[in-house]
C-alpha positions in Angstrom: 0.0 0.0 0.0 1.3 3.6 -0.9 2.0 6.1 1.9 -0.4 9.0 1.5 0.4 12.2 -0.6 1.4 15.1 2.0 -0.6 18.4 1.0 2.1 20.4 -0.8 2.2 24.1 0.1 1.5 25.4 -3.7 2.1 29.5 -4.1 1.1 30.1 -7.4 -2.0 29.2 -9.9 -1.1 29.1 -13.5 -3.1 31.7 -15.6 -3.8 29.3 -18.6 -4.9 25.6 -18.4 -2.2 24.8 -21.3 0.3 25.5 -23.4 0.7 24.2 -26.9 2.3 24.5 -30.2 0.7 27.2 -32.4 -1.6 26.4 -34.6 -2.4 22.9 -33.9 -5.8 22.2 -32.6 -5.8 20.6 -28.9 -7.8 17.9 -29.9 -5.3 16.4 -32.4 -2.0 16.8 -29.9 -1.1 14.0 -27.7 -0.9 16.3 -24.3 1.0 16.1 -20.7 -0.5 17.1 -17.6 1.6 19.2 -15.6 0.7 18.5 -12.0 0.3 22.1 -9.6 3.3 20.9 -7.2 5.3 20.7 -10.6 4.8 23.7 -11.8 5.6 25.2 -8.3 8.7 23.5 -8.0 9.9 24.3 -11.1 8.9 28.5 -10.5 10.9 28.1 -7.3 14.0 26.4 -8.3 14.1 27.3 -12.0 12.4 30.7 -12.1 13.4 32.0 -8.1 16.6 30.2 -8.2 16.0 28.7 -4.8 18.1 26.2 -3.8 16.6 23.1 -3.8 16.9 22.8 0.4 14.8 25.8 0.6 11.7 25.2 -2.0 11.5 22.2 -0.4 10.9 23.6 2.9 8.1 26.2 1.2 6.3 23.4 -0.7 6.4 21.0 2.4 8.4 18.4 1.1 11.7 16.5 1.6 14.6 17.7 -0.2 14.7 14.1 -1.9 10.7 14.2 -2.5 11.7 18.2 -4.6 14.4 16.4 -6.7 11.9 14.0 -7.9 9.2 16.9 -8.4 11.8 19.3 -10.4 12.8 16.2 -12.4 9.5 14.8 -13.1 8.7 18.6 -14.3 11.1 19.2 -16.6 11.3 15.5 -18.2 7.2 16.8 -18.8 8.3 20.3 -20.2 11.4 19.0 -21.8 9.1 16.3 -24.0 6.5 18.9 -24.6 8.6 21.4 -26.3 10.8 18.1 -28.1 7.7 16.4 -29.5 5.5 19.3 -29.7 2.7 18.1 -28.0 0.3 20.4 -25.8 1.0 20.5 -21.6 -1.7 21.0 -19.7 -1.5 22.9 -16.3 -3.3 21.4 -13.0 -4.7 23.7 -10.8 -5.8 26.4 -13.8 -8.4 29.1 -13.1 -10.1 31.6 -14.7 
């Protein structure tokens, strides 16, 4: 049996629900979701240049448990921008 998830301390929303290559309608792109503790691991480390001891203190997580996050993250981004296919953003709103 799988330990349970530990509510993640998320700071930001994203603004759209996706990203995607121009032009292409969504329904004929293969898609990633990008899950909301991702994305806010990724604006902390990548975009705030935390070090990775300190996000993980802000998103509640072990400094082992943020390593997997950022990596999991940018292997999603990484293959989006790659293969071109569209990434969709948990935890959107209008």
């Amino acid at each position: 049996m799988a330990r349970p998830k530990i509510e993640r301390q998320i700071g930001c929303r994203p603004a759209y629900s996706c990203f995607k290559p121009n032009g292409v309608p969504m329904k004929q792109l293969p898609s990633l979701v990008l899950e909301s503790d991702e994305l806010e691991a990724l604006r902390l480390v990548d975009m705030l240049g935390m070090q990775q001891i300190e996000a993980a203190k802000q998103l509640g997580v072990s400094r082992q448990t943020l390593g997997n996050i950022v990596a999991s993250g940018r292997n999603k981004v990484a293959q989006a921008l790659v293969q071109g296919w569209a990434l969709e953003l948990d935890g959107y709103h209008s």
